[in-house]
N, CA and C atoms of all chains as a GROMACS GRO file, in nm:
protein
  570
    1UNK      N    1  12.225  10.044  11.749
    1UNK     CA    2  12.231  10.190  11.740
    1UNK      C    3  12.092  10.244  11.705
    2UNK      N    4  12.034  10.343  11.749
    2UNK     CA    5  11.911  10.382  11.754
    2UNK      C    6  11.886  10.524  11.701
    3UNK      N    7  11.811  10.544  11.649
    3UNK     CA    8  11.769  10.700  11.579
    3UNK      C    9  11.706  10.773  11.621
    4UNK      N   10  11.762  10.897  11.650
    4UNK     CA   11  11.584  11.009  11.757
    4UNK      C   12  11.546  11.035  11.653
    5UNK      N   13  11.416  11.126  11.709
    5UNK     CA   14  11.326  11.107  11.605
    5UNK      C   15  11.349  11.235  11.520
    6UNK      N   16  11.459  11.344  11.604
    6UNK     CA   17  11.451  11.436  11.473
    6UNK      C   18  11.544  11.429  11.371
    7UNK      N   19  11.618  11.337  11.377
    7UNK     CA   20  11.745  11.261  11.278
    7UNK      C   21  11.640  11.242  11.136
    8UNK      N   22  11.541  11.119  11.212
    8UNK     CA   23  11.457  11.058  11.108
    8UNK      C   24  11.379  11.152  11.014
    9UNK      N   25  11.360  11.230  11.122
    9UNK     CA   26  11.201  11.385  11.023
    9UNK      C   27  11.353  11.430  10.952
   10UNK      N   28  11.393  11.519  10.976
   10UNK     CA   29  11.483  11.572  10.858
   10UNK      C   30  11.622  11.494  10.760
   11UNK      N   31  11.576  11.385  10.819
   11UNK     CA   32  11.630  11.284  10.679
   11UNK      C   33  11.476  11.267  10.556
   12UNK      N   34  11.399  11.270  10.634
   12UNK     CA   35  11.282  11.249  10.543
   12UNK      C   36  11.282  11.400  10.456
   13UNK      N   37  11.260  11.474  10.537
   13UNK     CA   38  11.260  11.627  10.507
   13UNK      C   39  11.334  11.605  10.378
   14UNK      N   40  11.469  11.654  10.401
   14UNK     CA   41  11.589  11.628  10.321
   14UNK      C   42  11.556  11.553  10.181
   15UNK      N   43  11.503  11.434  10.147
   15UNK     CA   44  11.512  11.338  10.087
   15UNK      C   45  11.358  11.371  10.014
   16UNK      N   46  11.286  11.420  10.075
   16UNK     CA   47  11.145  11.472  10.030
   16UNK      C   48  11.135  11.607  10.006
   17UNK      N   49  11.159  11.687   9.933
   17UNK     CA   50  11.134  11.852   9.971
   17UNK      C   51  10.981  11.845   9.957
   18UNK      N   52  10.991  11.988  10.096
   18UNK     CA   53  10.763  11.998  10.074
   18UNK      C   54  10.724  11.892  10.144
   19UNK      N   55  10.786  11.785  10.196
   19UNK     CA   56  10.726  11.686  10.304
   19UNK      C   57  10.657  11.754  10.450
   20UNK      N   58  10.545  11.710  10.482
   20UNK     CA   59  10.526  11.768  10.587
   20UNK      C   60  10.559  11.604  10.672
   21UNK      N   61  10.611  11.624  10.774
   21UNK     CA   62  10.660  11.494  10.847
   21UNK      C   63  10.621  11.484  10.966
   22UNK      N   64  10.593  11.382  11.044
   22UNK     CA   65  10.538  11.360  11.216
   22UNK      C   66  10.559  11.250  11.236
   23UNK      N   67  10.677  11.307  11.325
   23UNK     CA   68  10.732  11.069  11.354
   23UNK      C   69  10.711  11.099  11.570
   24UNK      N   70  10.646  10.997  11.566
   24UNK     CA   71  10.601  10.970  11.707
   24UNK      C   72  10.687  10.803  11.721
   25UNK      N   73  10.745  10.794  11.891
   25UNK     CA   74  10.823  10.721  11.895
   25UNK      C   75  10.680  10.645  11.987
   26UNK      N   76  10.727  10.540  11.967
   26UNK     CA   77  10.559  10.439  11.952
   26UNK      C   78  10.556  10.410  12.045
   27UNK      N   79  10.672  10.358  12.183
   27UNK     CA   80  10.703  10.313  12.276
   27UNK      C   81  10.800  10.404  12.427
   28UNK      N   82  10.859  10.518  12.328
   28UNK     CA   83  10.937  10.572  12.423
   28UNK      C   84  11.052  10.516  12.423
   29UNK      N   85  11.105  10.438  12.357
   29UNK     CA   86  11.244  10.340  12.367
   29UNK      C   87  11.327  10.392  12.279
   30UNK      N   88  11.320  10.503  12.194
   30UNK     CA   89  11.387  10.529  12.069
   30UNK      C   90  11.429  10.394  11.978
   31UNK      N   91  11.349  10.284  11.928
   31UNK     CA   92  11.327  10.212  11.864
   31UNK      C   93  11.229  10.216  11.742
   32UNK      N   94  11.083  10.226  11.825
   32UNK     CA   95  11.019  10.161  11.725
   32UNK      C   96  10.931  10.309  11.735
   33UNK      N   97  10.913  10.399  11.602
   33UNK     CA   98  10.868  10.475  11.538
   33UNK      C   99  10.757  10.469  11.441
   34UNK      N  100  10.689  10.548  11.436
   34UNK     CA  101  10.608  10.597  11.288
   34UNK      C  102  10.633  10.712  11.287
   35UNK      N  103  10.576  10.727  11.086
   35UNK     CA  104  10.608  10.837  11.070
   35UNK      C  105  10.464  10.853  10.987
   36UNK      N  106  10.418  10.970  10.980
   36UNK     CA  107  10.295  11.018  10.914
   36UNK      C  108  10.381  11.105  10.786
   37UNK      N  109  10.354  11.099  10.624
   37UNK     CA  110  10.448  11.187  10.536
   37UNK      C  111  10.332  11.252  10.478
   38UNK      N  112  10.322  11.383  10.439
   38UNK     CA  113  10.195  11.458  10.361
   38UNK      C  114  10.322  11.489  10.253
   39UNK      N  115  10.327  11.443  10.078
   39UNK     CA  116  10.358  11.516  10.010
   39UNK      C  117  10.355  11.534   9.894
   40UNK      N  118  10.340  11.674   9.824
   40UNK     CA  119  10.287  11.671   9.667
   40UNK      C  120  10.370  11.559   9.565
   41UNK      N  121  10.480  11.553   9.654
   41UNK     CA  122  10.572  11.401   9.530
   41UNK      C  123  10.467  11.288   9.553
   42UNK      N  124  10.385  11.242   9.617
   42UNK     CA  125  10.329  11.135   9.620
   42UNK      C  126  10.237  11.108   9.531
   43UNK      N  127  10.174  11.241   9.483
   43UNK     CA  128  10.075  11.242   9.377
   43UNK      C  129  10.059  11.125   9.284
   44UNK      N  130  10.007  11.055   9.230
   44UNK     CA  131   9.998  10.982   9.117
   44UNK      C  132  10.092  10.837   9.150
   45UNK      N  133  10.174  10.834   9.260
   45UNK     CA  134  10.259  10.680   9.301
   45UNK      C  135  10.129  10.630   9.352
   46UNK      N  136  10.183  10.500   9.337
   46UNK     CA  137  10.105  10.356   9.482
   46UNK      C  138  10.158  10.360   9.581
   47UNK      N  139  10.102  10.314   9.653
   47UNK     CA  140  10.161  10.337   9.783
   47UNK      C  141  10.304  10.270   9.784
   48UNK      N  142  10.320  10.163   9.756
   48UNK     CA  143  10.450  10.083   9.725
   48UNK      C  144  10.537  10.219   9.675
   49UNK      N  145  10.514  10.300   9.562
   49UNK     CA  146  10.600  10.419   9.556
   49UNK      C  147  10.623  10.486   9.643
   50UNK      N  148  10.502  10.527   9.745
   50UNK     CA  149  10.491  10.639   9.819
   50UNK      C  150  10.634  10.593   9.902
   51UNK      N  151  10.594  10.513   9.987
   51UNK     CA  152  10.695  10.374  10.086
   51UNK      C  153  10.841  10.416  10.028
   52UNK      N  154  10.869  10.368   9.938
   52UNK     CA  155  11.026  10.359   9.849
   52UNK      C  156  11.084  10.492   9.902
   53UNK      N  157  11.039  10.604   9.867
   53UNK     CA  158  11.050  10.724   9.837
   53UNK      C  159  11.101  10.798   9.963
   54UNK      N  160  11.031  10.732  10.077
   54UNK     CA  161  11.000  10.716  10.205
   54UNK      C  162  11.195  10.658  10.216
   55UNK      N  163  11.194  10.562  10.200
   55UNK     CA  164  11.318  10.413  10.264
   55UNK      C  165  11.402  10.531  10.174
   56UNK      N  166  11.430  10.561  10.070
   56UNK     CA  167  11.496  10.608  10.008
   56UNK      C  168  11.550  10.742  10.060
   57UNK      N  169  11.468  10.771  10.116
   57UNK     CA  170  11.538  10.891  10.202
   57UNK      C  171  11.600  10.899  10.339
   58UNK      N  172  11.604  10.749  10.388
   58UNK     CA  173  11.664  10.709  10.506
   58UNK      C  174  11.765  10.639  10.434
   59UNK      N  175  11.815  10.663  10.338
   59UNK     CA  176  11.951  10.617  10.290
   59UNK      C  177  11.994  10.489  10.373
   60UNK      N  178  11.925  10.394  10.371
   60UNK     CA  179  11.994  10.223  10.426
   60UNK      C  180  11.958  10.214  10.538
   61UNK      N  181  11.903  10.355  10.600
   61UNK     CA  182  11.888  10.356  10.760
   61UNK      C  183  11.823  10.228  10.784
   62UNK      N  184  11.720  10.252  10.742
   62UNK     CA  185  11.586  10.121  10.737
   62UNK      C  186  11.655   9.971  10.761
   63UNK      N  187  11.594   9.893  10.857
   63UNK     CA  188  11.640   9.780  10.888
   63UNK      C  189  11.773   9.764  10.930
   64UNK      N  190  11.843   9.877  10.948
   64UNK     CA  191  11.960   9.885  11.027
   64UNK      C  192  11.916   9.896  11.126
   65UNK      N  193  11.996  10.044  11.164
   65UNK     CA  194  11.968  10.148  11.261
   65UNK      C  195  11.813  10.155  11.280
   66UNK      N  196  11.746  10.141  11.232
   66UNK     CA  197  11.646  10.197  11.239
   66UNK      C  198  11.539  10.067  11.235
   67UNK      N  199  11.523   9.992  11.361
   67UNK     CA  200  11.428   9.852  11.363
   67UNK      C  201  11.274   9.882  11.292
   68UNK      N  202  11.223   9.980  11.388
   68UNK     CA  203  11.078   9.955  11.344
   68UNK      C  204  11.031  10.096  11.300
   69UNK      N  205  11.001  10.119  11.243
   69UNK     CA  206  10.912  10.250  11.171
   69UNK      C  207  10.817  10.190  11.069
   70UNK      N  208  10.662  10.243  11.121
   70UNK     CA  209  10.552  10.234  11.028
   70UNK      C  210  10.580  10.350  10.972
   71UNK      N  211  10.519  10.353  10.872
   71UNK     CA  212  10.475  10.471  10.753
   71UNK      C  213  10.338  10.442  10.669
   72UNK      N  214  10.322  10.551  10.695
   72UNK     CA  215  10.192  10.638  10.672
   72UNK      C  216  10.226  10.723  10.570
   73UNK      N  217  10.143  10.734  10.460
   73UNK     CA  218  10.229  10.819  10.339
   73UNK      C  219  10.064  10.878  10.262
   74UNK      N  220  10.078  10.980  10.211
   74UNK     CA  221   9.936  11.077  10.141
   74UNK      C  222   9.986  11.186  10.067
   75UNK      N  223   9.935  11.203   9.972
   75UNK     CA  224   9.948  11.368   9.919
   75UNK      C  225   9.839  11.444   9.955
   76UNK      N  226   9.879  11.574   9.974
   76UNK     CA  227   9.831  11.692  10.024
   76UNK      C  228   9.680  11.653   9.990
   77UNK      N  229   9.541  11.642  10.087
   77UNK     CA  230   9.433  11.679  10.011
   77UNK      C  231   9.377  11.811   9.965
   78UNK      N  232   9.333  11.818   9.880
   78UNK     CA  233   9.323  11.962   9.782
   78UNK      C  234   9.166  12.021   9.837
   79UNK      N  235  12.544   8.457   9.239
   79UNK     CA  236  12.468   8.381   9.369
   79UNK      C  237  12.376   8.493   9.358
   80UNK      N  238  12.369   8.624   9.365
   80UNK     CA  239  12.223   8.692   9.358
   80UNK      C  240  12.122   8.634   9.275
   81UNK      N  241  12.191   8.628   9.125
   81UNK     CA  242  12.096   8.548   9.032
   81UNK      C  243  12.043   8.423   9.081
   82UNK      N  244  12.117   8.314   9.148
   82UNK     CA  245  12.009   8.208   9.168
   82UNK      C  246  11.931   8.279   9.322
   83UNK      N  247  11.946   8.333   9.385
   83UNK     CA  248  11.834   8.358   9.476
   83UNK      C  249  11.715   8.475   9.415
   84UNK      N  250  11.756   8.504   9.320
   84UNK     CA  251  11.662   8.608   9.274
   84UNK      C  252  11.551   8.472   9.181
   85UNK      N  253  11.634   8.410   9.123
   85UNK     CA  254  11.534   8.277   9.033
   85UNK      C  255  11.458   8.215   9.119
   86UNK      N  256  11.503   8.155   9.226
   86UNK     CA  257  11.423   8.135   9.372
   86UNK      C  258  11.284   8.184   9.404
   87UNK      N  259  11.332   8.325   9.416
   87UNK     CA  260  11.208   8.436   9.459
   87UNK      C  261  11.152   8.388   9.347
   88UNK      N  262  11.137   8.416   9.234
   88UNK     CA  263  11.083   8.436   9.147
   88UNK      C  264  10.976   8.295   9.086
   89UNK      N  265  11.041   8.197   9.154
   89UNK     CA  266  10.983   8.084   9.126
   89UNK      C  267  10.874   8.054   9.228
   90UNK      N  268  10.930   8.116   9.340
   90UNK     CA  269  10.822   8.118   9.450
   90UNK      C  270  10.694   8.183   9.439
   91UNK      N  271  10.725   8.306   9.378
   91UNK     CA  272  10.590   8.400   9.348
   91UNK      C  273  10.546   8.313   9.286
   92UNK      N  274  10.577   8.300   9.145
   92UNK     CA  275  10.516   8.227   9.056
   92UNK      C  276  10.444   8.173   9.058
   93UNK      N  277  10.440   8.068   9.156
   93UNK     CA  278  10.405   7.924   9.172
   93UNK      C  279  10.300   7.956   9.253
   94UNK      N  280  10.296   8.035   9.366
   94UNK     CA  281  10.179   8.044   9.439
   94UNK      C  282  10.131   8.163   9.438
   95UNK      N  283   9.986   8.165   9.441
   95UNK     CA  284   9.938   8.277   9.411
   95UNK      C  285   9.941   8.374   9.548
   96UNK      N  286   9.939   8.329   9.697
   96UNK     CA  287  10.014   8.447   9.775
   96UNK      C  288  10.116   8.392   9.900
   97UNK      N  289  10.257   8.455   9.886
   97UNK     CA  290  10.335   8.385   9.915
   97UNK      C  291  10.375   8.532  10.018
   98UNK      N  292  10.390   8.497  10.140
   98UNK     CA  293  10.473   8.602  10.277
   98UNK      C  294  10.587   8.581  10.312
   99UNK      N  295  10.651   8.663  10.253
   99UNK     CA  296  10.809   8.642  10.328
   99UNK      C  297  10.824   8.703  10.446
  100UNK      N  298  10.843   8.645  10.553
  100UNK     CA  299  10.822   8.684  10.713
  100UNK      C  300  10.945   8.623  10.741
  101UNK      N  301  10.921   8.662  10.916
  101UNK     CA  302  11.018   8.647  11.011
  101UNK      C  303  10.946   8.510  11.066
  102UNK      N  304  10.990   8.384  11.097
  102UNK     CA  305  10.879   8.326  11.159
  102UNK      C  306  10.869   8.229  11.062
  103UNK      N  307  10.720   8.145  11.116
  103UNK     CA  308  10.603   8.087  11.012
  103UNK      C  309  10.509   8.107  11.053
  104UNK      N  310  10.406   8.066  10.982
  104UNK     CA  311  10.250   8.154  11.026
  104UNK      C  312  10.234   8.098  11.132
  105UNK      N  313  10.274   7.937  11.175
  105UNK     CA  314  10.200   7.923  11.331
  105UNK      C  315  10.264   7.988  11.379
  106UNK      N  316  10.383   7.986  11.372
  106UNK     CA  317  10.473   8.073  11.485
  106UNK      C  318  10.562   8.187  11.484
  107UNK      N  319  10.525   8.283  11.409
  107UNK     CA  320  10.562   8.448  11.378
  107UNK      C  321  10.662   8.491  11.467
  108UNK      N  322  10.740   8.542  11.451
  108UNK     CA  323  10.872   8.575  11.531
  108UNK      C  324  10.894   8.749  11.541
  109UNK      N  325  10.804   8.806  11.443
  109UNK     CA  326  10.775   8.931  11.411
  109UNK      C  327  10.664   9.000  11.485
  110UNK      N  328  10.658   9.096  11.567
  110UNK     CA  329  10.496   9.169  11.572
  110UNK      C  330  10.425   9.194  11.417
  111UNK      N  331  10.576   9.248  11.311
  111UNK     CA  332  10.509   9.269  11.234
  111UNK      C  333  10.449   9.177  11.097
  112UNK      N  334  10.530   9.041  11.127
  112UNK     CA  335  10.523   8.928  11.009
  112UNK      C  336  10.357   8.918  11.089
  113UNK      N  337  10.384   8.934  11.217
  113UNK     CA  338  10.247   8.823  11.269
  113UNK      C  339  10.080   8.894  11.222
  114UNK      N  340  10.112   9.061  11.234
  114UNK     CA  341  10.042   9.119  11.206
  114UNK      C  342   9.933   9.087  11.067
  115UNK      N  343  10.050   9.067  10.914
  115UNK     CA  344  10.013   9.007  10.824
  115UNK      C  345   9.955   8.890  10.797
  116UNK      N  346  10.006   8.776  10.859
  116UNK     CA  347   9.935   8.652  10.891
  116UNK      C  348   9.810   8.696  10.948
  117UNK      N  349   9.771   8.781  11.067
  117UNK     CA  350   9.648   8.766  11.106
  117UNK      C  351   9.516   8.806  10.993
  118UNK      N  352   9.572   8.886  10.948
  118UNK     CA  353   9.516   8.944  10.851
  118UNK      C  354   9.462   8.811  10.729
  119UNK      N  355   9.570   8.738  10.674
  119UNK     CA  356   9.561   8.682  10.559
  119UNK      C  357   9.462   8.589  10.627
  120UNK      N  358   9.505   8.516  10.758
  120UNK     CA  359   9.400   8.388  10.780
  120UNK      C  360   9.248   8.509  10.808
  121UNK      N  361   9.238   8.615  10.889
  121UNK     CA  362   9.066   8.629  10.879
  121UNK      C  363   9.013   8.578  10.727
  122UNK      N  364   9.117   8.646  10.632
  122UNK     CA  365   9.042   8.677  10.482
  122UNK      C  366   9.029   8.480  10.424
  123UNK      N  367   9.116   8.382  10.538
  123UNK     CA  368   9.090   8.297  10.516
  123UNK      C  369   9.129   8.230  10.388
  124UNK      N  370   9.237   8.272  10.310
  124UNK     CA  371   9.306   8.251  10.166
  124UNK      C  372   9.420   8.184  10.268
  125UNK      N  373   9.476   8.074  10.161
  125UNK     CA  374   9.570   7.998  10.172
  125UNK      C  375   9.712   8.105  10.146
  126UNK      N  376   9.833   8.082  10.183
  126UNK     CA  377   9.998   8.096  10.151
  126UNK      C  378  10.075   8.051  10.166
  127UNK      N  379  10.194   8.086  10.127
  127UNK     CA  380  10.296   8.018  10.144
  127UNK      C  381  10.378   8.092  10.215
  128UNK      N  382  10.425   8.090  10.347
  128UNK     CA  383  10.515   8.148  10.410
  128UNK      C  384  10.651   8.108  10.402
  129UNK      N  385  10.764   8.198  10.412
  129UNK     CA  386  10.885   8.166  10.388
  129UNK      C  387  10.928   8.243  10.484
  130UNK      N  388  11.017   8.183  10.559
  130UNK     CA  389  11.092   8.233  10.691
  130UNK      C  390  11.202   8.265  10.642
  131UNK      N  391  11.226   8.384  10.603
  131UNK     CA  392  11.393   8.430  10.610
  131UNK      C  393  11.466   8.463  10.698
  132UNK      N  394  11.435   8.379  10.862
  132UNK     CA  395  11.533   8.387  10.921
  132UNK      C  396  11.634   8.229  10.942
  133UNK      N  397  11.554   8.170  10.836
  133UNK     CA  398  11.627   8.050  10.804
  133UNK      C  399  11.697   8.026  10.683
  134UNK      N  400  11.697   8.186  10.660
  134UNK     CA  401  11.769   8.183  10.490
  134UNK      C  402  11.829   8.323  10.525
  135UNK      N  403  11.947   8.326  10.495
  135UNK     CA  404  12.026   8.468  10.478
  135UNK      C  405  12.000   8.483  10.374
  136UNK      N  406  12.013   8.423  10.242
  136UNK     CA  407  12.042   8.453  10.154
  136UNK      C  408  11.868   8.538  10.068
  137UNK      N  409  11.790   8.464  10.119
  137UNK     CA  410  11.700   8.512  10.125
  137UNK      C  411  11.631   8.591  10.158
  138UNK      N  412  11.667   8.655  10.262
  138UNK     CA  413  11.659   8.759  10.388
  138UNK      C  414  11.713   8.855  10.271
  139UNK      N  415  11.856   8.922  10.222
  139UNK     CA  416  11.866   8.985  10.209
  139UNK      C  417  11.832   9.000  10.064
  140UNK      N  418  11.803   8.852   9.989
  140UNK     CA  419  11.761   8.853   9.874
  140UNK      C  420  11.653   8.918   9.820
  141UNK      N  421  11.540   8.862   9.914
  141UNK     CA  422  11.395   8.925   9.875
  141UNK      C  423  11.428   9.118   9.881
  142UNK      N  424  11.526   9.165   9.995
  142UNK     CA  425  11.518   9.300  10.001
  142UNK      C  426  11.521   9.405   9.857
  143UNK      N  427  11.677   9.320   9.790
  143UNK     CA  428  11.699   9.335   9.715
  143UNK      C  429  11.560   9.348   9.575
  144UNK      N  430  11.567   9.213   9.636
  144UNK     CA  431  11.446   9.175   9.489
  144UNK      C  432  11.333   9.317   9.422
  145UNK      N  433  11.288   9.302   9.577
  145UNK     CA  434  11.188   9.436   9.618
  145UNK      C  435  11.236   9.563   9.559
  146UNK      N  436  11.351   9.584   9.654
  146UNK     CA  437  11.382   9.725   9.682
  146UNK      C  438  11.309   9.754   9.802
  147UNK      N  439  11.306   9.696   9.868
  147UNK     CA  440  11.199   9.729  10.016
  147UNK      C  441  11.284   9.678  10.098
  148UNK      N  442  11.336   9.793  10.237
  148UNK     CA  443  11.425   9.722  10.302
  148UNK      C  444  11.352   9.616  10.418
  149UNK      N  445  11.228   9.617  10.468
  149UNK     CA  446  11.220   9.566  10.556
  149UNK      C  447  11.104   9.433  10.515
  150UNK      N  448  11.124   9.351  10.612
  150UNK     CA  449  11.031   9.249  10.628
  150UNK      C  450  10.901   9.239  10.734
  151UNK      N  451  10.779   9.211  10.729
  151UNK     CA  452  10.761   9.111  10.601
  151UNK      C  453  10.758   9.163  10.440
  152UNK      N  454  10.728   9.073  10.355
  152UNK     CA  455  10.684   9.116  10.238
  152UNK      C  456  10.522   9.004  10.186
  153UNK      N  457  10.492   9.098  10.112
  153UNK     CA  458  10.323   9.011  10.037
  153UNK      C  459  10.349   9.047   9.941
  154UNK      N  460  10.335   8.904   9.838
  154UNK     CA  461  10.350   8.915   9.710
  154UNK      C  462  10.178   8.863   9.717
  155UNK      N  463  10.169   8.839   9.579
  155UNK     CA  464   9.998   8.834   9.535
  155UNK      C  465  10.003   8.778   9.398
  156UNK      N  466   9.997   8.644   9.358
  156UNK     CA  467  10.018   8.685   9.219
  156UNK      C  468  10.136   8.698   9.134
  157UNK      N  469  10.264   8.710   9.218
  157UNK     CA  470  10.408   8.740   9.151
  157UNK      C  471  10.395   8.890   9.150
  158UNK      N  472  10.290   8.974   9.249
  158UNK     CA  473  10.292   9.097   9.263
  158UNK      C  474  10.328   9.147   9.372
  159UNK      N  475  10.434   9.230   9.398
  159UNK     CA  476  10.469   9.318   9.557
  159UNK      C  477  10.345   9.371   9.570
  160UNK      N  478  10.281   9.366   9.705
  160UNK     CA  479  10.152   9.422   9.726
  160UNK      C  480  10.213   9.530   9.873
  161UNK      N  481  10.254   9.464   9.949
  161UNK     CA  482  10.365   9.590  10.029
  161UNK      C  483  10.393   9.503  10.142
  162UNK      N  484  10.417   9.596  10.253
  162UNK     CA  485  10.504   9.510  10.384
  162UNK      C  486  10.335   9.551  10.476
  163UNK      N  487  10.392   9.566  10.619
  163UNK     CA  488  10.242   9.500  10.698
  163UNK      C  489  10.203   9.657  10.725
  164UNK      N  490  10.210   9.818  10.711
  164UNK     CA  491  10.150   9.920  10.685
  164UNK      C  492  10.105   9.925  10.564
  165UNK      N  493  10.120   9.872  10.480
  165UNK     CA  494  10.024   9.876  10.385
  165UNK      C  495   9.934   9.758  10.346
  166UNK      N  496   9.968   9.668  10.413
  166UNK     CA  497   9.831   9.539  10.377
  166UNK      C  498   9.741   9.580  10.450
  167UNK      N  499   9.779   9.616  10.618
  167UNK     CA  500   9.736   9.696  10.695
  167UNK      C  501   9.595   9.777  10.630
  168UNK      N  502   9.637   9.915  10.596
  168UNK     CA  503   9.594   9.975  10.550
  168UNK      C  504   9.475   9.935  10.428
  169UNK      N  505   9.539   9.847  10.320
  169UNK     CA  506   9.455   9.781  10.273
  169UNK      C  507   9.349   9.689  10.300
  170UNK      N  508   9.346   9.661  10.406
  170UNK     CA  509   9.233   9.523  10.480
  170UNK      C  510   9.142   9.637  10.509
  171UNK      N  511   9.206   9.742  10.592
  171UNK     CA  512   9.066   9.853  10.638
  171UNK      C  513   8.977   9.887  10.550
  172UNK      N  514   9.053   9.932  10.413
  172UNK     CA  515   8.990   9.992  10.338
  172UNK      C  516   8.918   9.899  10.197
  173UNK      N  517   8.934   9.798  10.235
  173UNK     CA  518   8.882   9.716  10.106
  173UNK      C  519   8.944   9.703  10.053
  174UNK      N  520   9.080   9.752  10.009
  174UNK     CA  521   9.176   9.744   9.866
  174UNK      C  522   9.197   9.574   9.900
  175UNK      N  523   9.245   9.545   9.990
  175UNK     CA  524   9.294   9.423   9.975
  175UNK      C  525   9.205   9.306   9.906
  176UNK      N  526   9.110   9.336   9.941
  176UNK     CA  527   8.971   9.214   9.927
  176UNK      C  528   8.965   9.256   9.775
  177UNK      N  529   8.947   9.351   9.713
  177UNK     CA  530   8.909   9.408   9.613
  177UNK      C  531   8.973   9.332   9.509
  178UNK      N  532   9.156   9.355   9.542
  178UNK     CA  533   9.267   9.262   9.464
  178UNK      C  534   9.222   9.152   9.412
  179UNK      N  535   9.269   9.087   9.574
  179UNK     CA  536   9.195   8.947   9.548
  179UNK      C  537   9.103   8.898   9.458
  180UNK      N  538   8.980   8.976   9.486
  180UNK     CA  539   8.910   8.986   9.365
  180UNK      C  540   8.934   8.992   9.218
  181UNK      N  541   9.001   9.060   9.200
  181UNK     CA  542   9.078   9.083   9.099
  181UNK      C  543   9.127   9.001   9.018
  182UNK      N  544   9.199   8.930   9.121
  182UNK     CA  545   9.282   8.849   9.100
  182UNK      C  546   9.233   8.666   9.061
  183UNK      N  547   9.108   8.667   9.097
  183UNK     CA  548   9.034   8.562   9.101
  183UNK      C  549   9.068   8.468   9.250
  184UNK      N  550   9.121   8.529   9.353
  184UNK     CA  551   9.128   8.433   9.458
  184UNK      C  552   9.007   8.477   9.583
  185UNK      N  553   8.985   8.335   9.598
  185UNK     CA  554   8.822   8.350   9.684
  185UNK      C  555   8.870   8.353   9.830
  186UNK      N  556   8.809   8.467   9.892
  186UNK     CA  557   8.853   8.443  10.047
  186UNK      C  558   8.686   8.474  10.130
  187UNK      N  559   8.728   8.481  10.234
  187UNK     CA  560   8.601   8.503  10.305
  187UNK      C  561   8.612   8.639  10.371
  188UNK      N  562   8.450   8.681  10.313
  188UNK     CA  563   8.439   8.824  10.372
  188UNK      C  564   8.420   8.876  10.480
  189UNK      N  565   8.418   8.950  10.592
  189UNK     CA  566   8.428   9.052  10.648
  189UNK      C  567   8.284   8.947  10.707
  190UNK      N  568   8.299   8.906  10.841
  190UNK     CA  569   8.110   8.913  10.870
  190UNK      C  570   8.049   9.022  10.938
   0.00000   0.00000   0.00000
């Protein structure tokens, strides 16, 4: 089962408020995704946080439904 | 049974200072993205220990757990989550990774 990509942005959305989100499907297959995340929650995490925060808002999606997605994660630069 | 696969993991980090839980083994990666990490670790030319969790369920879903990271691979460092292959990734570009290492007292070879 496979995820479009605007399922994925406003699960992120959702799960992030203030996320700015950009998921490009890497191949065209509705498989394998990235996602670029800009958001002030990231402030002060490691990236390992940033990531979590990220999976955590795809509620289990991750490694299901959802094979391949890179992530890319930053807070806002000021 | 979580507890002894979590003692597992844990003995594994332990013991070696950088251990990849991949899809695969390093000669033979089964992952774009396990393989990705391997390429990485051999430029920097540091030794690991790879663990194929597709020869371990229990492991497979163990390490997820362990983490909290759903996907594979994983890089520990040390008995440290260092991340999956967008962020070692990321780290090789930017120096963080080498830096660790450093850190960490493990000698690899630099960048020529």
């Amino acid at each position: 089962m496979a995820m479009d990509a605007q399922t994925i942005a406003n699960m992120i959305r959702e799960g992030i408020p203030g996320a700015n989100v950009k998921i490009e499907d890497l191949r065209g297959d509705g498989e394998h995704y990235s996602a670029h995340v800009i958001s002030p929650a990231f402030k002060g995490l490691s990236r390992v946080q940033q990531h979590q925060l990220v999976y955590k808002s795809l509620q289990g999606k991750m490694g299901g439904e959802l094979h391949a997605l890179a992530i890319h994660t930053a807070p806002p630069k000021d | 049974m979580e507890n002894i696969v979590f003692e597992r993991i844990k003995q594994d980090i332990g013991s070696n200072d950088i251990v990849l839980y991949m899809k695969g083994t390093a000669v033979f990666p089964q992952c774009g993205f396990s393989a990705a990490v391997v390429q990485i670790l051999s430029q920097l030319g540091v030794a690991f220990k790879d663990i194929n969790v597709l020869e371990d369920a229990a492991i497979r879903q163990g390490i997820k757990d362990f983490t909290n990271w759903p996907t594979i691979p994983q890089l520990y460092i040390k008995g440290e989550f260092v991340g999956g292959c967008d962020i070692v990734r990321e780290m090789y570009t930017s120096g963080e990774l080498q830096d660790l290492l450093k850190e960490k007292g493990i000698a690899f070879k630099a960048a020529a």
